[in-house]
Structures are given as structure tokens and as C-alpha cells.
N, C-alpha and C positions, 0 to 999 in steps of 0.2 A: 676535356670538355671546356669549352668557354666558360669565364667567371663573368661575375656582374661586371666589372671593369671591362673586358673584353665589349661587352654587350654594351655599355654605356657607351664607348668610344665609338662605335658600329653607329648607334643611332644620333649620336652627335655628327658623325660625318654625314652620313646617309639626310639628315635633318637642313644640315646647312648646302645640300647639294640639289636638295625635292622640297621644301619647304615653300608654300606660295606657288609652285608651280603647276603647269596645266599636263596630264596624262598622256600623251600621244600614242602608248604604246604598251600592250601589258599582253604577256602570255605566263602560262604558266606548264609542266610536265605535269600536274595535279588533275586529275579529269575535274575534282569539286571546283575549284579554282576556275578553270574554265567554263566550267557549268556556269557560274555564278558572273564570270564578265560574260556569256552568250548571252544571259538572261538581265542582268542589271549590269552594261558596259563600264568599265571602268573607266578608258580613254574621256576625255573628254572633261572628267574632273578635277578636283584640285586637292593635290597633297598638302594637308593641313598642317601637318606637326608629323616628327619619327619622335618615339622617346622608348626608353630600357625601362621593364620593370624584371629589374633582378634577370633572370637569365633568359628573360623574355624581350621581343623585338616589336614595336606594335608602330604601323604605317595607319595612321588618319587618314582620310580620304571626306571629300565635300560632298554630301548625302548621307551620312553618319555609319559610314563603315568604315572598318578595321582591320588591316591585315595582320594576322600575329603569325611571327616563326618562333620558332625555337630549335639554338644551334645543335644541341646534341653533342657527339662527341668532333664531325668532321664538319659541320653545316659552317656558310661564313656569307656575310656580304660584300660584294665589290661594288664600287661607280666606276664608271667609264667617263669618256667622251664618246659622241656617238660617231663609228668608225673605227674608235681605239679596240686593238688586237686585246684579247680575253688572257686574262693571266691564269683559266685552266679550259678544259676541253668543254666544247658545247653539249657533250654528253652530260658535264655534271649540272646544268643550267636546272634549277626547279622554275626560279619564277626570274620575270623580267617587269619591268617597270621603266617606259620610256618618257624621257621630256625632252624638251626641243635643246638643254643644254646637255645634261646628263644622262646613261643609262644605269640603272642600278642592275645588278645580275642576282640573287641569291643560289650562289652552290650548296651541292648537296645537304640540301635546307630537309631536316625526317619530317619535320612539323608544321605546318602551314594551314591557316584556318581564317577565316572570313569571318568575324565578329558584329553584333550592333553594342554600343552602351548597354546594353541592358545584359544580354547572354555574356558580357566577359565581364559582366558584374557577378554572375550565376557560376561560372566557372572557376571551381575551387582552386583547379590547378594552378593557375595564372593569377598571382600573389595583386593584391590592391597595391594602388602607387604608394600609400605610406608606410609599408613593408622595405621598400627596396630603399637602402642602405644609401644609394646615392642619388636619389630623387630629393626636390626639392621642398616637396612633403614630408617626408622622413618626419618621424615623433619619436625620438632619443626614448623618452618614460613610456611611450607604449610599448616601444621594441622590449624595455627591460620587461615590464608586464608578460610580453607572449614568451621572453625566453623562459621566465620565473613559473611559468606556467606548465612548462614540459621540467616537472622535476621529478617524474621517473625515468626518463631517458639519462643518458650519457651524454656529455657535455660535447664531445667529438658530433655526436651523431645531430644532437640538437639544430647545433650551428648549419647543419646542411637544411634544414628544412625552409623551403624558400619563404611559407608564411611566416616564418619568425623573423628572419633575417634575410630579404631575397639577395642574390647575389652572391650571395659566401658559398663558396665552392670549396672542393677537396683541398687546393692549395692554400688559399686562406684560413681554411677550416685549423690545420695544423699551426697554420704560424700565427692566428690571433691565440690560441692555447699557449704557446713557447711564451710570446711576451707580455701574456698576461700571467705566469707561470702559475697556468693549472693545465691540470690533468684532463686531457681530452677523454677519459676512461671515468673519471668521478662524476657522481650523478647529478643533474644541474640541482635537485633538491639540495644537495649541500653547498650550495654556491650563497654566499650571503647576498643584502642588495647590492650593495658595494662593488661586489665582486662581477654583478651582473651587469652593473653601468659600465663598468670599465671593459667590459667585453665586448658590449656596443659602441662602447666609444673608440675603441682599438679598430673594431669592422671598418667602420664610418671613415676612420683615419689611414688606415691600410686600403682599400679599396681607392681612396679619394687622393690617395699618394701615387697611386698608378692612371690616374686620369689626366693627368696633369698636361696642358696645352704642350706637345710638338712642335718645336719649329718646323716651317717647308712647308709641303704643300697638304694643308687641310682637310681636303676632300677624295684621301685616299686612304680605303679602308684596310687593302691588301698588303701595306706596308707593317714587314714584325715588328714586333715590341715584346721584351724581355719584361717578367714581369719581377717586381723588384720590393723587400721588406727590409731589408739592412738597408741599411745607408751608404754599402759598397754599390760599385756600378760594373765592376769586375763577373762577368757570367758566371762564373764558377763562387761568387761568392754574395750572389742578391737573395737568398734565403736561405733564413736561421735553420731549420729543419728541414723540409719537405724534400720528400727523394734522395735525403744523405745517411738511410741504415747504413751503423757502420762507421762511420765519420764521427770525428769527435763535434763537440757542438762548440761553438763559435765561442758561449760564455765560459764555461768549466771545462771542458776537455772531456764528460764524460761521450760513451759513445751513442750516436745516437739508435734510438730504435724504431722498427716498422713491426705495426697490427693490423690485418684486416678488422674492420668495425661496422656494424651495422647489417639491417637485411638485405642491403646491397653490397656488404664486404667492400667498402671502401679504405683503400690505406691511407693508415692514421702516423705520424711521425712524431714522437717525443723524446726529449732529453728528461731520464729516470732520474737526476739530482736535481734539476733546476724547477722541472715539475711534479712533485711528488703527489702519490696520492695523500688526501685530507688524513687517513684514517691509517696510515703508517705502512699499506701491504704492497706488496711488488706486483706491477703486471710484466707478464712474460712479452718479452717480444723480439 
């Protein structure tokens, strides 16, 4: 699944390619979507702004609507040129969005929803901009407030929750845990303040580490990117934990271990000596 970082870089491209620009062209695979240009055309408008809130995608539009996607596990955005060959099948096309320089495509996009200011004010699921860890809202002491507040959860599971922290995904999830060295398994109740700033503050800086300006060509969103928490640039060795049960961990040797976690059994990655729990007990994993 796409991380906020993913998301953010999506809507920075997609932003400096539609931004200012007048609509020429919009379909979508969605009947609502289409419903909604038969009946209030979208053509003809102007794309205000794209920006990320956390693993959310939201297209401005001049008349105060909002397109939001959400990637899911396979959804993605490209830009084109118009005429340029589709880097996958027009089968997977959800939505289109035409300008006179650019085409944006969204594949296999699960979630796509036509919004006004007001109802994605209303809608819980779709975290406020001063949630998301790399908006330029962001409130460091309130983020600590919402995490301090879940402190009967697990400190693993916390982190996913997009109102607290939008953006932190599974793989982040693990490796702000490693180099903060606590326990994705201890309950955030035992985390002190301290303990909580520095977790936010790790987010903000691990997210805001993988954002970082690209050389080339700008306004291509299709182009990989490795996503990266050590300081190595070596594929095999850009993160402390995640995906390496098994392997020793980068600082001590010991090895490391995978838990599912949560009511969604998300796998969690920890090194049992670097992160112990508070209260001295072993988790199995």
C-alpha cells in the first residue's frame, strides 16, 4: 500500500502539471463520477491545487469541488503528454483528467469520491490537513496530544491510525519503532512525553527524508523510487527492520522478528534487544 510519502510525491507532481490549468477532459470507470460530470461538467474548470493528506489524494477544482482517491494497495497516478503511450492497459484507467498540456490517468484507483469543503470536513475517514505528517500545517504538540491519547492501544498499531499520524504506514510504522528503540507491542500509555515527541518527530523526519526533490524530469509520477531509512542507498540495505524476519539487525546482530498486529494483522518487525519491552517480558515472534 502506498505510504504518505508515496502520496505526497503523487500530489506534488500531479500539482505542478494541473495546477492553474483549464479541464478539457475528464472521464471516469465510476458511474458516480460520471453521474456527477453529466450533471455539474467538470471540463471547463480550473484545477486549483492537488495536495496529500496522509494516504489521501484531493484534486481542487474552481466551483469548490474535490476529487479525493485513495490508493489502496495497487491504485497509482500517472501524467502523460497528450498522445504519450499509457505505461499500463486502458483497462486499468479509473479516472482521467485532461488539459491542453497534460493528461493525468488514475489506475486502478478502489476509491474515488467527489467532495465539497464541507462533507470532507464531515468525513472521518479522510484525516484534517494538520494530521498529515508532511503538510505544511502539521502541529508537532498536537500530533503528540492525539498519539498520548490512544494509550490503550499498542504503540505498533497506534502509529497506523491516520488521525493521529496521517501518512505512517506499515513500513514506516516498524522502522520509526527501531529508531526510536521502543517496542511496537508496548502500550502507547507507557510511552512518556518525551518519548512521544520523539516519535513524531522521527515520523516527520523519516517521511520528509523520502520526499526529497529528484533530479530529471519532474512531472513524472510513474517513475520507482526505493523507499529509504538508513543512510545506505544499497537496495538490500535501505531499511533497519521491515521485511528482514530472520536477519540480524543492522545495530547488534540480534535477529530480527515479524508479528502480525492489530485487527487488521499487519506485520510488525522488531529487533528483541534494541527494542525491549518497558516491563522486562518477551514477545514471541
Amino acid at each position: 500500500m502506498p505510504e504518505g510519502d508515496t502520496i505526497f510525491r503523487s500530489a506534488r507532481t500531479l500539482h505542478r502539471a494541473l495546477a492553474g490549468k483549464t479541464v478539457t477532459g475528464f472521464q471516469s470507470a465510476y458511474a458516480l463520477l460520471t453521474q456527477f460530470h453529466d450533471n455539474t461538467p467538470v471540463t471547463g474548470r480550473t484545477i486549483e491545487r492537488v495536495e496529500a493528506r496522509g494516504k489521501w489524494l484531493l484534486v481542487y477544482f474552481s466551483g469548490g469541488d474535490i476529487l479525493v482517491t485513495h490508493m489502496l494497495m495497487n491504485g497509482s497516478w500517472h501524467i502523460y503528454r497528450p498522445g504519450e503511450r499509457w505505461q499500463l492497459p486502458v483497462s486499468a484507467m479509473r479516472i482521467v483528467i485532461e488539459t491542453a498540456d497534460f493528461v493525468a490517468v488514475g489506475f486502478n484507483v478502489p476509491i474515488a469520491e467527489m467532495h465539497t469543503a464541507q462533507t470532507l470536513e464531515r468525513e472521518k475517514k479522510i484525516p484534517p490537513a494538520g494530521a498529515d505528517v508532511l503538510g505544511a500545517d502539521f502541529d508537532q504538540d498536537a500530533a503528540v496530544e492525539r498519539l498520548l491519547a490512544e494509550s490503550d492501544r499498542e504503540l505498533g498499531d497506534a502509529l497506523l491510525r491516520q488521525r493521529v499520524l496521517a501518512g505512517v504506514g506499515n513500513v514506516f510504522k516498524s522502522e520509526i519503532c527501531f529508531t526510536t528503540g521502543l517496542n511496537p507491542f508496548q502500550s502507547v500509555g507507557s510511552l512518556t512525553r518525551e518519548q512521544a515527541a520523539e516519535i513524531v518527530f522521527m515520523a516527520r523526519r523519516q517521511l520528509g527524508s523520502n520526499v526529497l526533490e529528484d533530479s530529471g524530469n519532474q512531472i513524472v509520477t510513474y517513475r520507482g523510487r526505493r523507499r529509504r531509512t538508513t543512510r545506505e542507498s544499497h537496495p538490500g540495505e535501505s531499511l533497519w527492520v521491515y521485511a528482514r524476519k530472520g536477519q540480524p539487525c543492522r545495530r547488534c546482530g540480534e535477529l530480527i522478528r515479524r508479528r502480525l498486529q492489530g485487527a487488521d494483522a499487519r506485520a510488525t518487525y522488531w529487533c528483541p534487544r534494541c527494542q525491549p519491552m518497558p516491563d522486562g517480558r518477551e514477545i514471541d515472534g
